[in-house]
C-alpha positions as CSV (number, residue, x, y, z in Angstrom):
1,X,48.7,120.1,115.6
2,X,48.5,118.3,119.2
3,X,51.4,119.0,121.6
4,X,53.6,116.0,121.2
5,X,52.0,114.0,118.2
6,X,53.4,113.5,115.0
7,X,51.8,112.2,111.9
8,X,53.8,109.4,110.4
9,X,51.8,108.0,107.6
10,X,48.6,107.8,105.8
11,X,46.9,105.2,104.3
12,X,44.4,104.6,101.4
13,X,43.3,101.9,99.5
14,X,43.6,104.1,96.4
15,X,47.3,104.2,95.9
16,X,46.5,107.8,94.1
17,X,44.7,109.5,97.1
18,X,47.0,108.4,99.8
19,X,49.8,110.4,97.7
20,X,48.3,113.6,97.4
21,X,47.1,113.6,101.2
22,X,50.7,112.9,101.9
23,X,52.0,115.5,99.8
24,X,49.8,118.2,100.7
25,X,50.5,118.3,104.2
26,X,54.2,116.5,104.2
27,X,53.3,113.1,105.7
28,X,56.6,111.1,105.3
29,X,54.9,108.0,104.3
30,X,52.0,106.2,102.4
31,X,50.4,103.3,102.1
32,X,47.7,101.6,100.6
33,X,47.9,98.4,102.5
34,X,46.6,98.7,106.2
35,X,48.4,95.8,107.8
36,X,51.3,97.1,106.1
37,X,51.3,100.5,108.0
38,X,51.0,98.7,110.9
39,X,53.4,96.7,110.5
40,X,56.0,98.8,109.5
41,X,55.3,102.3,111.8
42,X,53.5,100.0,114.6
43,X,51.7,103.9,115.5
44,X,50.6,104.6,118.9
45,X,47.5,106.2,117.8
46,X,45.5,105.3,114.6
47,X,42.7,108.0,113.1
48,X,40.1,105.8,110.9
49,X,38.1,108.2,108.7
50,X,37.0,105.8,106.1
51,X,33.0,105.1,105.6
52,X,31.3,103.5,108.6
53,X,30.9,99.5,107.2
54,X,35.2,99.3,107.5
55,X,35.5,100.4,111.1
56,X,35.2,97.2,112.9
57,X,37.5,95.5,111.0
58,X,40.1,98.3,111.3
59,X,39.7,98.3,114.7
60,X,40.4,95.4,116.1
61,X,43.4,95.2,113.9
62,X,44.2,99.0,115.4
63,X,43.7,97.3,118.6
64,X,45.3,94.0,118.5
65,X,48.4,95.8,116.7
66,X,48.4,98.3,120.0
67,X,47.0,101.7,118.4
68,X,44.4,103.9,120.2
69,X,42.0,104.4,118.1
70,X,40.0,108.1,117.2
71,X,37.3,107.1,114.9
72,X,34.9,108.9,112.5
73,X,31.2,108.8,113.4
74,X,28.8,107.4,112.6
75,X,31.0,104.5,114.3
76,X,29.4,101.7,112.6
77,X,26.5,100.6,110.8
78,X,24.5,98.0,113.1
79,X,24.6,99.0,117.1
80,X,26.1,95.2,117.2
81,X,28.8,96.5,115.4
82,X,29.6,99.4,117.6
83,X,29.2,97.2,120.6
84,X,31.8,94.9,118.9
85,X,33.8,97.8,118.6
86,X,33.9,99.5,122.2
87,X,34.4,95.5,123.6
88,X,37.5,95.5,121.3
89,X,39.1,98.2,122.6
90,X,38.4,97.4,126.5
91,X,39.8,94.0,126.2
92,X,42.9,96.0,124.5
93,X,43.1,98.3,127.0
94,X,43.6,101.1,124.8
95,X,41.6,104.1,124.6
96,X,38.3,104.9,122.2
97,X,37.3,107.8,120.7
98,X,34.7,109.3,118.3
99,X,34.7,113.0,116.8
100,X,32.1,113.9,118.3
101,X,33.7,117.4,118.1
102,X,30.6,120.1,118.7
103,X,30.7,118.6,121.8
104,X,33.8,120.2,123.1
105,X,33.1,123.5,121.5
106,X,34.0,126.3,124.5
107,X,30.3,127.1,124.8
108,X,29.5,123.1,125.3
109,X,32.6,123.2,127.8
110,X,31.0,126.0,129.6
111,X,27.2,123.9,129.3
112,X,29.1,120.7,130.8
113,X,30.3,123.1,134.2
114,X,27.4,124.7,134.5
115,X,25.6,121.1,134.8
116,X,28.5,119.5,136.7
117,X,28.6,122.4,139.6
118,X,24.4,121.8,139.9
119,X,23.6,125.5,138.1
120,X,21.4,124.0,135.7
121,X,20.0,121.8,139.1
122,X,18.5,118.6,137.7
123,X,17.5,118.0,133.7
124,X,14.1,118.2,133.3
125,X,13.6,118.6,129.3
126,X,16.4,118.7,126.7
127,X,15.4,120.2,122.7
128,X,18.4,118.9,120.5
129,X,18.4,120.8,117.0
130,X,20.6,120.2,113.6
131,X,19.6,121.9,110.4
132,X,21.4,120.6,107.1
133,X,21.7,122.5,103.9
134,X,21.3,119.7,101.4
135,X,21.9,122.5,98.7
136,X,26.0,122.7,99.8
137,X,28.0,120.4,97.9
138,X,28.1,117.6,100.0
139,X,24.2,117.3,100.0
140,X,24.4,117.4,96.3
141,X,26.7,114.6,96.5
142,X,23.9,112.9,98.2
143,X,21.8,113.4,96.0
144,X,23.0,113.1,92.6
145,X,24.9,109.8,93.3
146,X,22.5,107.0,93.9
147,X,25.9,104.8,94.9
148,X,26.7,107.2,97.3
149,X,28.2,105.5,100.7
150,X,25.5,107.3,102.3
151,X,22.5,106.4,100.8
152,X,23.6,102.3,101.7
153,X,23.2,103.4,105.1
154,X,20.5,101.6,107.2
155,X,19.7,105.3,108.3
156,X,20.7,106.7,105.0
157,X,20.6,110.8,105.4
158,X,20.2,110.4,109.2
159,X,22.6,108.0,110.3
160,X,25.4,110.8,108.9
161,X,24.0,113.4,111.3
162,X,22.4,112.1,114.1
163,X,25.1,111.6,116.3
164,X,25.6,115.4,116.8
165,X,21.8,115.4,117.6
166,X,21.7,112.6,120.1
167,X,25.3,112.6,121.9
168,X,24.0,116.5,123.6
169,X,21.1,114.8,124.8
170,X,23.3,111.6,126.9
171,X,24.7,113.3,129.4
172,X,20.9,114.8,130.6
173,X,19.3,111.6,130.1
174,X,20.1,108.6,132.8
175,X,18.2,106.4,131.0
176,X,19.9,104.0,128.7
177,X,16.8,102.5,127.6
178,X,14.4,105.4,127.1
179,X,11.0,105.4,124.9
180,X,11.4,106.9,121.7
181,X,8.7,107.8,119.1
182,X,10.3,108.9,115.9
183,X,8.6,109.9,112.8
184,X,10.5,111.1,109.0
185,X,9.3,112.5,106.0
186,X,10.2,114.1,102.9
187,X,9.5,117.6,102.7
188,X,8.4,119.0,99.6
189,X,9.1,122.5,99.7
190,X,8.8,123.8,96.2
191,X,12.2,125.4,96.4
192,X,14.4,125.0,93.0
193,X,16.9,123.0,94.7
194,X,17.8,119.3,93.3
195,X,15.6,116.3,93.7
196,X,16.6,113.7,96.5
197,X,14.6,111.1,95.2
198,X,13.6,109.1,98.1
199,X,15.8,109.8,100.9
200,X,13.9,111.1,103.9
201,X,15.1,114.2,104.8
202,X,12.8,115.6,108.0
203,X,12.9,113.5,111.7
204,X,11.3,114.5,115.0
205,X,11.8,112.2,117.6
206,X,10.7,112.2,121.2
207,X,12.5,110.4,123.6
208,X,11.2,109.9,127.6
209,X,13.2,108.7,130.6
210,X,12.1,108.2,133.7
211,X,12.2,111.9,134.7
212,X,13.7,113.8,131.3
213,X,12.7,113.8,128.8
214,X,13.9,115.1,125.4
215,X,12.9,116.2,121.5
216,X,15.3,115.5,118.7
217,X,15.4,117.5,115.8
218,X,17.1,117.2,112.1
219,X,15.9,119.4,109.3
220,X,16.8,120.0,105.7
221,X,14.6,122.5,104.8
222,X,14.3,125.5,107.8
223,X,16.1,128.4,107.5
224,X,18.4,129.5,108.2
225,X,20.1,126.2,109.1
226,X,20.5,125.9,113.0
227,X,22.6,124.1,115.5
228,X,21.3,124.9,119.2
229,X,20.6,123.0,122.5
230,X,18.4,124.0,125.3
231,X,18.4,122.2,128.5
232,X,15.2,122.9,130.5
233,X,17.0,122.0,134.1
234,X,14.6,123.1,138.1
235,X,17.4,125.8,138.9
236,X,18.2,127.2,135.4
237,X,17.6,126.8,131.5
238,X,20.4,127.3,129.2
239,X,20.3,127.8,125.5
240,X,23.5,127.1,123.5
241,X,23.8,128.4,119.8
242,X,26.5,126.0,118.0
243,X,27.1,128.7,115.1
244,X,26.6,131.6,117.1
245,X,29.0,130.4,119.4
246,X,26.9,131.5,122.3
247,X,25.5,129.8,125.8
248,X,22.8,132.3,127.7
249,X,20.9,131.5,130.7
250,X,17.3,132.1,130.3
251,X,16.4,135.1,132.8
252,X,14.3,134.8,135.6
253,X,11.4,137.0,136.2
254,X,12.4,139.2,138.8
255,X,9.5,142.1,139.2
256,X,5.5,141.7,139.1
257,X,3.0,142.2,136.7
258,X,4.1,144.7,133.7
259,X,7.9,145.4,134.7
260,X,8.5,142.1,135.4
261,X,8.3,141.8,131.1
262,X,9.6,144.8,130.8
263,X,13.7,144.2,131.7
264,X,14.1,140.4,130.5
265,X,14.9,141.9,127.0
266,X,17.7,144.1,128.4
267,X,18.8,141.2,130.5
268,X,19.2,138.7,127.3
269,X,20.9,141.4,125.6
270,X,23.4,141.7,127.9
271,X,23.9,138.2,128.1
272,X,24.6,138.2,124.1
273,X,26.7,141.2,124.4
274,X,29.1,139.2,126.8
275,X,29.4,136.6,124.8
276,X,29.8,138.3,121.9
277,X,32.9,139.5,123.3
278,X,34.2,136.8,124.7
279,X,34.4,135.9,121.1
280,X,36.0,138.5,119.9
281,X,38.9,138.2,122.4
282,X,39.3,134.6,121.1
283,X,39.5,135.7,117.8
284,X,41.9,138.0,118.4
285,X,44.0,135.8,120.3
286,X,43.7,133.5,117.4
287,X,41.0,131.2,119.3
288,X,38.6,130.8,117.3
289,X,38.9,128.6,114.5
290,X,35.9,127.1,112.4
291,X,37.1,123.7,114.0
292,X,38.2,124.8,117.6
293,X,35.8,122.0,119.3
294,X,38.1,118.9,117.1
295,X,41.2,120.6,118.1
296,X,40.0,120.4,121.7
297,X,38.4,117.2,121.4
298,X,42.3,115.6,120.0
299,X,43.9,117.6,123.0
300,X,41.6,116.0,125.3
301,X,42.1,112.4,123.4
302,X,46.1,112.9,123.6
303,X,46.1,113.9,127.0
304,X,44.0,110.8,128.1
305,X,46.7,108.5,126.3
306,X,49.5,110.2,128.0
307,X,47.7,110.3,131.7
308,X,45.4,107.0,131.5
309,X,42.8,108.9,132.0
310,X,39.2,108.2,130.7
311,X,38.6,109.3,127.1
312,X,36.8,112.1,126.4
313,X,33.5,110.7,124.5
314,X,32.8,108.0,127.0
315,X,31.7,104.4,126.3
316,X,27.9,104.8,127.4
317,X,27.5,108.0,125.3
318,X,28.9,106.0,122.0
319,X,26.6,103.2,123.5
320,X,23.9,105.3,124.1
321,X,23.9,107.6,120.5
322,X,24.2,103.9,118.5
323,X,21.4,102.6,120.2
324,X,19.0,105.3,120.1
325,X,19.6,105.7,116.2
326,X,19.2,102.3,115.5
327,X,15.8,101.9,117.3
328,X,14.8,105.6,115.2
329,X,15.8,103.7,111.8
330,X,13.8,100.3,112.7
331,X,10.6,102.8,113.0
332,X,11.1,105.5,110.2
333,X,12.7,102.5,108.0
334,X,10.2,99.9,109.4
335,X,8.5,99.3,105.4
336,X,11.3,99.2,104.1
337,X,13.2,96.5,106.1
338,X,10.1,94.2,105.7
């Protein structure tokens, strides 16, 4: 729960599933018409997590109705759309959001110092990596339902993931126009796991700036599934480990010839050791929850409402993300939209 905050209604089109949100975690109120809630609550903060084609149209009536708004990604469908979006809320004056909540995991706190006190020095090469088990119950959601929101998705698969691929590269990459090369496949692995007809369900993408450049990487077949970031930077290289919960500085070589290979491995280990427990003293101070990075994420969000203060997942990185995925889909999609 944030500091502050309470939660004073929920809202759902289906009569039926705005009920047993409410009930299960003691919401006074439902609703099932939007203006309605508005209306009647008027809410200082609204939290839309419906499917991406509805968010537009939420928002600006969030907006004009005086809400900050917390949305869901992916934030829209079409980048025009998510353009229309951030434009809503600056001419509202109230503050945007979008849970982009790895992001503000400790160990991406930690990355975001080390870059902003010039550790890492200056980006050189960023390797963004998401693995996805499509064999968990939401990928057999996917799969099995050919009405499934996701699969009307100009990106399909892609667009549901790819913003925690490409929001770690924007803050290493200046460019907001860089060139990207993307390329998607379906891998046939000859696993016995469930047919997903013809989504894609590999991308690689490369993406050059002036002076960084970076590799995007979604997967649904490697294992085990992965969630990591390495930032190559001219002082330092860091490597961050999303499941691990990790962030290690590469070491430096140190000694000539033989030795100098011979105490790296101690050094890394070291390095893992610490962090291993760090963890542990978060856990047992009870902080380390599965979602710790949305909990500080919503702090963050809150707090920028109560100091007018930016928000915490800027405009350029929502700009940036959108536009970058929708210039992948026009080249993996490109048959398709012809």
């Amino acid at each position: 729960m944030v500091p502050g905050a309470r939660v004073v209604a929920v809202c759902d089109i289906e009569p039926l599933m705005a009920e047993q949100l409410a009930v299960r975690f003691g919401i006074p109120r439902q609703y099932s018409c939007f203006a309605a809630m508005l209306d009647a609550e008027k809410p200082d903060v609204l939290h839309i997590t419906t499917p991406p084609e509805a968010h537009l149209a939420l928002t600006r009536q969030a907006v004009s109705a005086g809400c900050h708004v917390f949305l869901e990604k992916p934030v829209a469908l079409h980048h025009a759309e998510v353009q229309a979006i951030v434009e809503a809320a600056n001419a509202s004056g109230k503050k945007l959001a979008v849970n982009y909540w790895p992001q503000f995991e400790v160990q991406a706190l930690e990355l975001r110092r080390l870059y902003q006190e010039g550790v890492l020095g200056d980006p050189v090469h960023i390797e963004s990596f998401l693995g996805y088990n499509l064999a968990g119950d939401y990928g057999r959601a996917i799969k099995q339902d050919t009405n499934h929101w996701v699969r009307h998705m100009p990106g399909q698969l892609f667009q549901n993931v790819l913003d925690h691929v490409l929001n770690k590269i924007a803050p290493f990459l200046e460019d907001d126009e860089p060139s990207i090369d993307a390329y998607a496949y379906k891998e046939n692995t000859g696993l016995a796991e469930p047919d997903v007809g013809d989504i894609l369900d590999e991308l690689r993408v490369v993406i050059r700036g002036c002076r960084t450049s970076a590799y995007a990487t979604f997967t649904s077949h490697a294992r085990p599934v992965g969630h990591t970031l390495r930032v190559y930077g001219t002082r330092n290289t860091a490597h961050v480990d999303y499941n691990a919960r990790t962030l290690v500085l590469e070491p430096m070589q140190g000694f000539p010839s033989a030795l100098g290979r011979l105490f790296p491995p101690f050094s890394v280990s070291r390095n893992y050791l610490k962090q291993g427990l760090r963890n542990v003293g978060r856990f047992s101070h009870s902080h380390f929850h599965y979602f710790d990075g949305l909990r500080n994420l919503l702090n963050e969000f809150y707090h920028c409402i109560e100091t007018d203060s930016p928000s915490p997942t800027s405009c350029r990185e929502i700009l940036f993300v959108s536009s970058i995925m929708e210039r992948i889909f026009n080249q993996v999609y490109a048959e398709t939209q012809v």
